[in-house]
N, C-alpha and C positions, 0 to 999 in steps of 0.2 A: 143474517150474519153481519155482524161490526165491518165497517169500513178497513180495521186493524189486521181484522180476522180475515179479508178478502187479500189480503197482502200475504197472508202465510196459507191458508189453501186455496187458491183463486179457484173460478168458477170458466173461465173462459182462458184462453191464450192469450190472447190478446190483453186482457184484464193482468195476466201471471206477469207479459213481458215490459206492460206500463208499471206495476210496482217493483218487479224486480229492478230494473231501469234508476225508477227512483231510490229505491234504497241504497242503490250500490254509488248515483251519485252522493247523495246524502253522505253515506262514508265517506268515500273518497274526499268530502270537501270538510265533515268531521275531520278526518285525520290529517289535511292540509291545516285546519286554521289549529291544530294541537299542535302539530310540526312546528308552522312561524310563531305561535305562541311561546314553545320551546329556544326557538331561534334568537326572538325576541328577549325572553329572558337571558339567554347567554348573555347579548350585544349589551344589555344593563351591566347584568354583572360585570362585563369586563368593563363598563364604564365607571364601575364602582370601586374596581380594582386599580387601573390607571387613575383614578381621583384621590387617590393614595401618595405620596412623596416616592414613599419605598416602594413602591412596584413599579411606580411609573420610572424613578431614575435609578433605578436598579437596573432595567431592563435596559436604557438607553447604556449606564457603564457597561453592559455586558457587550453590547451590539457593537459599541467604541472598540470595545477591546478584540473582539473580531476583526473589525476594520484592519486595527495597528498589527495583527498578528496575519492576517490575510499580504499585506504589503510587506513585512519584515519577512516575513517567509517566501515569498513568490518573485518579488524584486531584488534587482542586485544594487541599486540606486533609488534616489527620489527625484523629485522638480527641483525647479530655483529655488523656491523658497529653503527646501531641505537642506540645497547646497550654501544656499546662504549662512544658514544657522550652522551649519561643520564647518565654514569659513572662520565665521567671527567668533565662533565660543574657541578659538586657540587662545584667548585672553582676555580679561575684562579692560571695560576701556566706558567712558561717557558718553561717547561716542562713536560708530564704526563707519556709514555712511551719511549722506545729508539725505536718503531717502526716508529712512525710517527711524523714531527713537531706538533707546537701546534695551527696553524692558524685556522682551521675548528674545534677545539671545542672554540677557543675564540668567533668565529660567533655565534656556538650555546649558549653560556651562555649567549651572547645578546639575543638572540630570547626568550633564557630561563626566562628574564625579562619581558618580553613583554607576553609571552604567557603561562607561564610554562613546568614542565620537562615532556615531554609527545610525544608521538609518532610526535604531529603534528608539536612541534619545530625540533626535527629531519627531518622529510622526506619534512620542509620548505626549511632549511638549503642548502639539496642538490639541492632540485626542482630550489633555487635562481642561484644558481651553473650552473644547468644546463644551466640555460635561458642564462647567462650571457655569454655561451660563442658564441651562433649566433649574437647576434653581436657585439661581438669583434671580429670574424671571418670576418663579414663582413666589421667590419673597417679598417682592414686590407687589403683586398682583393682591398678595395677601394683606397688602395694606391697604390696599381698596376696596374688599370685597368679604364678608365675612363667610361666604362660599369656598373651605376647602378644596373642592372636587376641582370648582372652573377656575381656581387660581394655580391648583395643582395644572391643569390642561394649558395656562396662560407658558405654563415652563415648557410641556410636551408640544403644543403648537410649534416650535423651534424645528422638532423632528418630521412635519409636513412640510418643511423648506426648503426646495432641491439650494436655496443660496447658501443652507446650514450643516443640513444632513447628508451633501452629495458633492459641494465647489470645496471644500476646505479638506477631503481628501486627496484632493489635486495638487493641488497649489495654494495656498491660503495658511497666514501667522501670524503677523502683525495685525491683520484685519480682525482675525479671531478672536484675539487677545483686545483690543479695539473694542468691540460688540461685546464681548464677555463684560470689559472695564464701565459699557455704557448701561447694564443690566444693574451693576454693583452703584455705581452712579443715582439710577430711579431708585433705588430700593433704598439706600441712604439717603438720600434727601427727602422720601416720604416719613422716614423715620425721623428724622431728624424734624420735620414738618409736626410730628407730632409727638417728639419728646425734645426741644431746643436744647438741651444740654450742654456744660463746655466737652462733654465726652463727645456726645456725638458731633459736635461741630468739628472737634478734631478728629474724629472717622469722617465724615465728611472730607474733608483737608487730604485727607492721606490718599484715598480713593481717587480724589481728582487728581494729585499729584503723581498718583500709579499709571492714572488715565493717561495720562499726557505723557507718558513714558512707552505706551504702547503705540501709536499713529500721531500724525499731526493732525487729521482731519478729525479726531477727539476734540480739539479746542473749539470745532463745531456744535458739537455735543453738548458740552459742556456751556457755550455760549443758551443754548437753545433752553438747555434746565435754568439757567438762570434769568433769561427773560420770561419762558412761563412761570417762574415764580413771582415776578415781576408784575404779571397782567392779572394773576389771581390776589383778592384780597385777602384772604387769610395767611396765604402762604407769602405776601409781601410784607406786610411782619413782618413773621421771623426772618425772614431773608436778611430784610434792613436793619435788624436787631445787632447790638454793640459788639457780643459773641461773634458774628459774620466773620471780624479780625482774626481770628486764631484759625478758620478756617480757611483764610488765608493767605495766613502765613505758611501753616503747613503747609499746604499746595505749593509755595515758592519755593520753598525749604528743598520740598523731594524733585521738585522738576526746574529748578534753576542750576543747578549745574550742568544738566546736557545741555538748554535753552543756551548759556553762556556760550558751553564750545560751539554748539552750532550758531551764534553770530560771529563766531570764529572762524567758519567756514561759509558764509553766509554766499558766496557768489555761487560756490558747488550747488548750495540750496535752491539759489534763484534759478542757476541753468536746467536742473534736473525738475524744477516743478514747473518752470513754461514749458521742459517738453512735454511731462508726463500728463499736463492739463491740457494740454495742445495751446497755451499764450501763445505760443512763437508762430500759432498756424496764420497764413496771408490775413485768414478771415477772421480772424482772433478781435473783437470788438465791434465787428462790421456787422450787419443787420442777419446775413445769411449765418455769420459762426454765431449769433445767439440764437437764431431759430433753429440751425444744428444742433446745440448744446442745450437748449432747454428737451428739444427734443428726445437726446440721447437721457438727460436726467429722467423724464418720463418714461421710456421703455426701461430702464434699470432700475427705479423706485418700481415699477412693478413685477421686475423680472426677479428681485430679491425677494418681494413679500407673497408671492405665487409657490404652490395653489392653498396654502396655511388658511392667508386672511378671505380667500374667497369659496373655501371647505367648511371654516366655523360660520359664514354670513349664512350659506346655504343650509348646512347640518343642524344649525342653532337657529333655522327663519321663524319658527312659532316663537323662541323666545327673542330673538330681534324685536319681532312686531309687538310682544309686549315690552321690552323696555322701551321702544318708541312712543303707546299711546297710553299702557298703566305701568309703568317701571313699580319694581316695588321701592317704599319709602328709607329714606335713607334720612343720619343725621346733613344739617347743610355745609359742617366742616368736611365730611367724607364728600360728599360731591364736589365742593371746592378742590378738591385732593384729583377726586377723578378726572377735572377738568384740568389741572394743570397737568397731569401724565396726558392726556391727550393731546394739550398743546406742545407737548414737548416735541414730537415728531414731523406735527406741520410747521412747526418754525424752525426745524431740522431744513426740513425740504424749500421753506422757502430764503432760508442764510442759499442752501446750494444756489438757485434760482437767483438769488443775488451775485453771488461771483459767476454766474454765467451771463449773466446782464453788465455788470458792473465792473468786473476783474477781468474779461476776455476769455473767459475758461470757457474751449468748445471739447472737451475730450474727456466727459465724466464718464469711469467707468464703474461696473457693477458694483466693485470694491468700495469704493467712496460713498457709496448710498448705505453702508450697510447700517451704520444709527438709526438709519429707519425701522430698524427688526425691534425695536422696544416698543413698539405700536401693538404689539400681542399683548401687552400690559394693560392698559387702559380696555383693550377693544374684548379682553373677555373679562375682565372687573364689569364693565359696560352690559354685558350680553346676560352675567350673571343676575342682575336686576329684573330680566327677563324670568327670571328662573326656569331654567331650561328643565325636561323632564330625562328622565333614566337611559329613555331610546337613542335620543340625540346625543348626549353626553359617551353610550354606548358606541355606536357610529361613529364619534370624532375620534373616541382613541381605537375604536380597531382601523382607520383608516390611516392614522401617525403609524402603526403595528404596524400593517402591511408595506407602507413607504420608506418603514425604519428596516422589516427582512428583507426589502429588494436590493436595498444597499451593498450589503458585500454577492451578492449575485454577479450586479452589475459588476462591479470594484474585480470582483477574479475575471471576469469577461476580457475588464477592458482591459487588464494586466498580460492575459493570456493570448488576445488580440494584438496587443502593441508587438508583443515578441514575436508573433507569427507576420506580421506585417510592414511594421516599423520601418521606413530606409534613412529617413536626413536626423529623425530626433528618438532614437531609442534609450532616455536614458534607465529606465527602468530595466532594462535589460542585459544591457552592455554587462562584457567578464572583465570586471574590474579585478576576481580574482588571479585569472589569468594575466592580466596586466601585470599586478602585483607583482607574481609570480617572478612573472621574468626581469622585471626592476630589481629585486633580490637576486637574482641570478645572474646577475650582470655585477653586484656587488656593493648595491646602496645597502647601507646601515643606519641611514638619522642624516638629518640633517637641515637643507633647505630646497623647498619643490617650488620651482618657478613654474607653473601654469599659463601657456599660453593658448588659450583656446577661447569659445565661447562657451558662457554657461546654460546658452538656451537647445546646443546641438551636441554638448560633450561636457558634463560639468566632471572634469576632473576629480573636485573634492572628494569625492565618493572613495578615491584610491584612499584614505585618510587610513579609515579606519583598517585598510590591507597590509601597509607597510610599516617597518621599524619608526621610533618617536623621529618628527621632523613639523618643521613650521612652514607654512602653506602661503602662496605671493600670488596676486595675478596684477602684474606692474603693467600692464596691454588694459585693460579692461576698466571702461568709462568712469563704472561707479567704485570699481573696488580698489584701485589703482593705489591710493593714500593710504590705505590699510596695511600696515605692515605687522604682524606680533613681534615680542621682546628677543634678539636673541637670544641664540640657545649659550646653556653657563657651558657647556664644550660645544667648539667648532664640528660641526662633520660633511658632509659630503653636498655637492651641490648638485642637483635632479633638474633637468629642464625638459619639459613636456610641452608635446606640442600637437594638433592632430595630422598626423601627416597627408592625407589623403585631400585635405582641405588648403593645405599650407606646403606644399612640396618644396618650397624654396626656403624655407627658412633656417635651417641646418646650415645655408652660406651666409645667411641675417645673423646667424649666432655667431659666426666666428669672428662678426664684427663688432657683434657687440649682444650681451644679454642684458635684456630688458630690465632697466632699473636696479643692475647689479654691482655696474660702474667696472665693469671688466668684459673681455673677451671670451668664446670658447678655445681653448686651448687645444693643439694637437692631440696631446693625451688625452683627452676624452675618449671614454667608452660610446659608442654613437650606434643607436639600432631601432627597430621598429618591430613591436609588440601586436599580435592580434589573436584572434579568440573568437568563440562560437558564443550566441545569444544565450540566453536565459531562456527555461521552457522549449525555446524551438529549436536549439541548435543551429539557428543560421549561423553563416559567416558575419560576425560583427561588420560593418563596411565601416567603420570607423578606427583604422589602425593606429596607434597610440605611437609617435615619435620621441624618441629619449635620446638625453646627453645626461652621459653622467661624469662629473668631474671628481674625483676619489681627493679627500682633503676640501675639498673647495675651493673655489676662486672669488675673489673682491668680499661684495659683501653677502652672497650666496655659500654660506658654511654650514 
């Protein structure tokens, strides 16, 4: 009998139990390596899927829009930055404070048209911000790399960023808008690298001049593109080419009028950026504040580009090691191109490494590193020379997938958490309706709301979008103090908010005088204390909302 044939009527037990044994592993390890085989195909396909424009940012606007609809539903308030932007969009202006340009609240006072002053024009504002920068990332990438797929993934890499995909639902605007402006930045200037035209030098021009209307530390950025252009020779050409002029100009054209007012204000500038960089700290030039400051730049350049740039080295390591020892062949203008996107980022890092050596700056935070997030450019143009295979390419985008669904997980957690837990800074929570409520009830109709509180434990603004039309003041408060919007074409009623629980004596400060009003509280005032149950949990707000309201208004409070 055949060896085959002792396997299907064995002759012994022992014989029956050694092939049964084997055949069943045999299958069993058949139908494992069919399974991962299957498995495997999936993970391509969706690498082949995500290699796509339309799927890949298709999928990230949809995720966004969870995010924006998850907070606008479950919150009663946002952060600072939120309350910032329903501050200042009461009015356009060149400039509102010496912290930030004025680009991202012009956006929002657009939105503010369309939708009104309300949580959802805010966290629109950034969520557009956000999207906007996969693919300008990937437009870019595109001009280094004739690999669709990994130039499509240079834009999704963004979504493996807790600094991208997870801090800018927090708190984060100007920064967003920042990075977005530094995406549109590369990908203009590689164009421009390779069609010098007067068109694109004036896209060029406009770009930068938007740039610098969104953050100051963009003029880092910006510095950094124009020295790698500088260091590489093909792109030094064009650079020093006669056209440079118009490129420009435009750039002064769109960003010299705020630059103007703020050396208009130029002291408010100097005090709020020694604090904000820590200058003013004891050790601020001394040997310990630069070994502090290089240090803090160090843990932030990597706390921003984590786990993205250290997910593609690993997921992408077979094509790593070939673009290291056989890259495939490129022309030597495209690699000149690729070399200057690459220096763009280390000479990013080492301008910062100079103002902390050079300028006293010990206090870099995450924020200010975030130019470094245009290194997904270069670093997968770069990887694609490797030419990575289906598997890897699979893996990178189902792992952006799974980090991009976790997000609004988290996001209702932490929402649902804060209101269940919250005591000194609930502002996601607080009843600002209730608040409301009772400010009409007492008989505000419009007018003017003096805000005295803090915006990191009680951002007031958030009443904005609750009560009748009124223009919003916080005359107390460091940065916003100077801001004032236009009065109203009718006088109405004057609102003095305060938190009372934090401030109990101020009600006898008012009657002496309200803050930047140039008048007193008067006897007639309506004087009371508003409170309310949390959002989600029902607690007792602990932060009871103090009012005076004066019916007509007083001084310049109308």
């Amino acid at each position: 009998m055949a060896g085959g044939d002792r396997c299907v009527r064995p002759s012994r037990w022992a014989t029956a139990a050694r092939c049964g044994f084997g055949a069943l592993a045999g299958a069993i390890l058949g139908s494992l390596d069919g399974m991962m085989n299957r498995v495997w195909r999936g993970i391509a396909a969706l690498g082949r899927a995500f290699g796509r424009p339309g799927a890949a940012f298709g999928f990230m606007a949809l995720m966004l829009g969870v995010a924006v609809a998850l907070q606008v539903g479950l919150q009663t308030g946002g952060r600072n930055d939120d309350a910032e932007l329903l501050l200042f969009s009461q009015t356009l202006a060149l400039g509102y404070d010496a912290l930030n340009p004025p680009l991202v609240i012009w956006l929002h006072w657009l939105v503010v048209q369309a939708v009104g002053p309300t949580l959802l024009s805010a966290r629109l504002v950034v969520a557009v911000l956000l999207f906007a920068a996969y693919p300008l990332a990937t437009a870019a990438a595109r001009r280094l790399t004739p690999d669709r797929g990994m130039a499509t993934f240079a834009g999704l890499a963004l979504a493996a960023l807790v600094a991208w995909n997870w801090a800018p639902h927090l708190n984060l605007s100007h920064t967003v808008a920042m990075t977005a402006a530094g995406f549109a930045l590369l990908w203009v200037t590689l164009r421009l690298l390779d069609r010098p035209t007067w068109l694109n030098w004036g896209l060029a021009g406009l770009v930068a001049g938007l740039g610098l209307l969104t953050k100051y530390n963009f003029a880092l950025l910006l510095a950094a593109v124009v020295l790698a252009g500088l260091l590489t020779p093909t792109t030094r050409r064009v650079l020093l080419s006669g056209r440079a002029v118009l490129g420009a100009a435009v750039t002064f054209v769109i960003a010299a009028p705020h630059y103007a007012w703020l050396l208009l204000h130029w002291s408010a500038f100097q005090e709020l950026f020694d604090a904000k960089m820590g200058r003013d700290a004891p050790v601020a030039g001394a040997l310990e504040g630069i070994k502090g400051g290089l240090a803090l730049l160090g843990e932030h350049s990597l706390m921003v580009l984590l786990p993205s740039v250290a997910l593609a080295l690993l997921l992408f390591a077979p094509a790593v090691w070939r673009a290291l020892v056989r890259p495939a062949r490129v022309a030597p203008v495209r690699r000149d191109r690729l070399v200057f996107a690459a220096l763009v980022p280390v000479l990013l890092l080492l301008i910062l490494a100079g103002l902390v050596v050079g300028a006293g700056v010990t206090d870099i935070g995450a924020h200010h590193v975030y130019g470094l997030l245009v290194v997904v450019v270069p670093l997968f143009a770069w990887i694609a020379r490797g030419e990575p295979g289906p598997r890897s390419r699979g893996l990178f985008a189902l792992v952006a997938v799974v980090l991009t669904l976790v997000v609004p997980v988290f996001l209702t957690r932490m929402i649902v958490e804060t209101a269940a837990t919250c005591e000194g800074k609930c502002n996601t929570a607080l009843p600002y309706g209730a608040y409301s409520a009772d400010l009409t009830d007492a008989g505000f109709t419009g007018g003017t709301v003096v805000m005295v509180s803090s915006v990191h434990r009680f951002p007031m603004i958030f009443l904005r979008p609750h009560l009748p039309p009124a223009r919003y003041v916080k005359p107390l408060d460091s940065q916003k103090a100077a801001f004032a919007p236009p009065p109203r074409s009718e006088p109405g009623d004057c609102l003095v908010l305060w938190e009372a629980a934090h401030d109990p004596d101020r009600l006898d400060r008012l009657r002496e005088d309200i803050p930047g009003q140039g008048a007193a509280l008067p006897d007639s005032a309506i004087v009371g204390v508003s409170t309310g149950a949390l959002a989600l949990s029902g607690r007792p707000a602990a932060h009871p909302l103090g009012y005076a309201l004066i019916k007509g208004g007083v001084g310049a409070c109308r």
